[in-house]
N, C-alpha and C positions, 0 to 999 in steps of 0.2 A: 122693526123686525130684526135679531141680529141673527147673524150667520152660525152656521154651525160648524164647528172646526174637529180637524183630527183629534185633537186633546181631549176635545167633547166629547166623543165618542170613545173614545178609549177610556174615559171618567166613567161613565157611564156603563161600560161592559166590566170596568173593574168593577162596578157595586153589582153587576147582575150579579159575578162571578163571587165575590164575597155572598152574597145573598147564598146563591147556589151551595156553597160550603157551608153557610148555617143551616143552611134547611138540609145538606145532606142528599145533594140533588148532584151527580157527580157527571151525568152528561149534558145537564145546563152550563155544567162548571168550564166542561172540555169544548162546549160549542161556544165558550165566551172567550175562553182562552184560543181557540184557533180562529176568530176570528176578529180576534186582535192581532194576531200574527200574521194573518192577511193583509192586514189595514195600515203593518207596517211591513210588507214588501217581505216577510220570512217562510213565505209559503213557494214562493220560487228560487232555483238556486241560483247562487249567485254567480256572475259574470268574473270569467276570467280570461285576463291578458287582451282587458281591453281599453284602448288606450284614445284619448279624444281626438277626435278628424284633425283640429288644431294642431296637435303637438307629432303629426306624422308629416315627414316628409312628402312635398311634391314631386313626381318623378314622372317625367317631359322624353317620352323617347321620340328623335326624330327616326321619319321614315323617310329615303332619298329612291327616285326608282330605279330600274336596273338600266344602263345604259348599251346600246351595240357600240361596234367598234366605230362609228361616225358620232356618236355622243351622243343618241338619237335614244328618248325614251322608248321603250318595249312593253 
């Protein structure tokens, strides 16, 4: 049984959508073409100024408690 891959389906909505254009069928056309634009990630918008957990700075604040005047946490 082989798998079926994004390429495959995108092969395949290409020929609906060819189809759709010969027979003159233009909201088969538009339902093949947005949903290959789904299929590659073009129906949401894209992500900005974002930058991978990796490559951001760790930043370590200490906290010391308050001290009285005997040295004596509070």
């Amino acid at each position: 049984m082989s798998r079926l891959t994004l390429d495959d389906l995108l092969n395949q909505l290409e020929q609906a959508r060819q189809i759709a254009i010969e027979e003159r069928k233009p909201a088969a056309m538009i339902q093949a073409t947005a949903t290959m634009a789904k299929l590659i990630g073009l129906d949401k918008p894209p992500m900005k100024d974002v930058e991978p957990i990796a490559n951001r700075p760790t930043v370590i604040r200490l906290i010391a408690p308050t001290l009285d005047s005997n040295g004596k946490a509070v």
